[in-house]
C-alpha positions, 0 to 999 in steps of 0.5 A, a space after each residue: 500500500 501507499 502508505 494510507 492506513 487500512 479502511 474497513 468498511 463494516 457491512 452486515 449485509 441482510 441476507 435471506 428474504 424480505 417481508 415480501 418474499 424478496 431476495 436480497 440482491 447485491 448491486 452496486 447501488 446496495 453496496 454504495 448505500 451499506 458501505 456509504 461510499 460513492 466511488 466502489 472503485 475506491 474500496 480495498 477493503 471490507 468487512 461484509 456478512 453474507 449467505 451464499 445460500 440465499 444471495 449470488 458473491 459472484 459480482 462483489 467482484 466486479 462491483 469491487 474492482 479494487 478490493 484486496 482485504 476482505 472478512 467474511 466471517 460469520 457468514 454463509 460461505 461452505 466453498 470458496 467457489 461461492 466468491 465467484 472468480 472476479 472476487 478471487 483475482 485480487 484478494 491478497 487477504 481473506 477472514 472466513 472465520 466461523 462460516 461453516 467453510 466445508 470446501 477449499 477447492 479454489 484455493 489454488 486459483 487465488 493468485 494474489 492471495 497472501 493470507 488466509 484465515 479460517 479459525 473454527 
């Protein structure tokens, strides 16, 4: 880094339904409102609460072009292929702690990953 100190964003994102049978989807709108940052090309970092179950990871990625820390922890994640590949590119450090992480089958096509953390 640049010498800037790091910036977490803390979101616990809704997962799951709302009252009227919705699923919450992520947008760039959604994560600009949660993580109340105008410029999504700006975050590094996050800290999110997810469910792979009920919302598709795959474009937090591609939504986050620049995101290189992320904790996921207490979320619903049981493979690291539910981050999708656009999220996998440019993590260089990863939280899963305690999301029933079963599965660790891409691991390998994290490039740029430097630390990986997934206590029990």
């Amino acid at each position: 880094t640049s010498g800037s100190p790091l910036r977490f964003h803390d979101v616990e994102a809704e997962s799951g339904e709302d009252q009227d049978g919705h699923e919450h989807e992520i947008t760039p709108e959604r994560l600009r409102e949660l993580l109340d940052c105008k410029e999504l090309k700006d975050v590094t970092s996050a800290r999110l609460n997810l469910s792979a179950r009920t919302q598709s990871l795959d474009s937090i990625g591609e939504i986050l072009p620049n995101l290189t820390e992320l904790d996921l922890s207490g979320s619903e994640i049981a493979t690291l292929r539910d981050l999708g590949q656009s999220m996998c590119c440019n993590l260089r450090v990863l939280w899963l702690a305690h999301c029933n992480l079963k599965d660790l089958d891409c691991v390998d096509t994290m490039e740029q990953l430097e630390e990986l953390y997934i206590p029990f």
